[in-house]
N, C-alpha and C positions, 0 to 999 in steps of 0.2 A: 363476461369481462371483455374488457374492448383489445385485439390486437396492436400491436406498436409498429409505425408505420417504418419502413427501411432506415428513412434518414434518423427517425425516432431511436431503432432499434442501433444503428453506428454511432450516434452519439453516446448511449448507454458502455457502449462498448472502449471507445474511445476514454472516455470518464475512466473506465476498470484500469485501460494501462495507463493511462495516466495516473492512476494512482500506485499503480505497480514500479512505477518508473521510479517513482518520490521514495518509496518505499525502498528500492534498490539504495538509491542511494544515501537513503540516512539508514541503512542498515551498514555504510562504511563508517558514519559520525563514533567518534570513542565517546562513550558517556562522557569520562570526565576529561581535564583538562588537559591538553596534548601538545608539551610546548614543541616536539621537534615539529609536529602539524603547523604551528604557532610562526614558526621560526622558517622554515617553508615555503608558507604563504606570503611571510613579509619578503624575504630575499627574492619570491618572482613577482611582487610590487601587489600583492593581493589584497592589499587593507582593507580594503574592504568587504569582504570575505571573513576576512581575519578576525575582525570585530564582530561580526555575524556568530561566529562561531563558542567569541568568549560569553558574547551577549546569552546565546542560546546554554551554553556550561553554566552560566549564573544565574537564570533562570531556573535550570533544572537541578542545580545545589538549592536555591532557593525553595521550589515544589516537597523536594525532598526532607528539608525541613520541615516546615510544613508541617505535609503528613505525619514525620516523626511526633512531633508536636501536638497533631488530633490528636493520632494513637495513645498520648500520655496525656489527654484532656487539656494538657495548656490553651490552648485556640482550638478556635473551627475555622473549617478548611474554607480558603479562600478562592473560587472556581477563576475570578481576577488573572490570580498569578497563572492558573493553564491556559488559560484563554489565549495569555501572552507567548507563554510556551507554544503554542499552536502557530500563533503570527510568528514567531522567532523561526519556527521549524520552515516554515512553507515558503516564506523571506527565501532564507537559507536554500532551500529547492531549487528556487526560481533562482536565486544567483549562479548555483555550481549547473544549473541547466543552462544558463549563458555563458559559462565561462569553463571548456572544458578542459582548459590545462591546472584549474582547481579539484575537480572533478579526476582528473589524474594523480595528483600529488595528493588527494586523499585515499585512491587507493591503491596507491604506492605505500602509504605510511601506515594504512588501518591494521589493525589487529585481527586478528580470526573473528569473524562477523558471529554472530548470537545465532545458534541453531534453531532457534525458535523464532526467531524473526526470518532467517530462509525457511523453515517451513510453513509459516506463517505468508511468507510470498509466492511459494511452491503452491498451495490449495488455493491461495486467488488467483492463482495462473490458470488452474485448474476449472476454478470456477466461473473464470471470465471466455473459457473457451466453450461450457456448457451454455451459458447467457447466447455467447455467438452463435452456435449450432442451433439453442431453441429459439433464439429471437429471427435470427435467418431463415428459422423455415417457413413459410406460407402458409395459410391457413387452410388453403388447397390439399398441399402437401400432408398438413399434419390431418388433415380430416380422409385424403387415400392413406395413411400409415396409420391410421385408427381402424378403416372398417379391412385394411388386411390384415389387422392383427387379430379385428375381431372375429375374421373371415378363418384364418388360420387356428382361434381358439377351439372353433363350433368346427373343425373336420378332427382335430384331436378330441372332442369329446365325442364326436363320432365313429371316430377312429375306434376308439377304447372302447365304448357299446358293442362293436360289432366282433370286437374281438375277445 
């Protein structure tokens, strides 16, 4: 397998918080519809934020139908409406990541964030620092941190024979 070259290996890296970032922040979004958020964002002129947001709540009433809907055979699931959902979300990212006095007044106003979604960000923080340490180390490096661990196995089995 071929090694990942530095700038290779910071881009990978860079991609992880940046999806950490996204993640932060729609782990303030309320599922549903939140008019003092609503009410908020119009009074510091956020319209367009604002609509982002109902759009994204209509969407995800929408999915949720939906699904209820498979589940009782009425329809099949239409992958359309997440697709949308997705564009709605990442839209919405990119706006509260430009505009950070939104990004404030949501969470000012959020409710106790979903435990599951910080620990869900807590293990890719996690994970994204394991990618760093193994994609940063040289091949140099991890080939001396091999033959001295192999080096270290073979006097412990040595060790243990003689004793």
């Amino acid at each position: 397998m071929h090694k990942l070259t530095s700038l290779e290996a910071q881009r990978v890296i860079s991609v992880l918080d940046d999806s950490l970032s996204r993640l932060s922040s729609l782990s303030y979004v309320p599922s549903s519809h939140d008019d003092n958020l609503v009410n908020n964002l119009a009074d510091a002129g956020l319209n367009e934020i604002k609509s982002s947001f109902l759009k994204l709540w209509q969407l995800e009433s929408l999915d949720l139908q939906n699904r209820e809907n498979m589940n009782n055979k009425q329809t099949s699931y239409s992958s359309e409406n997440l697709d949308m959902l997705h564009q709605q979300s990442r839209s919405l990212c990119r706006m509260l990541r430009k505009t950070p006095i939104a990004q404030d007044i949501l969470m000012e106003l959020a409710p106790s964030r979903d435990p599951n979604s910080l620990t869900l960000m807590d293990n890719l923080g996690e994970l994204a620092g394991i990618y760093f340490r193994k994609l940063s180390t040289t091949v140099e490096e991890e080939a001396t941190n091999e033959t001295t661990l192999r080096e270290l196995s073979d006097r412990e089995k040595s060790a243990e024979k003689d004793r």
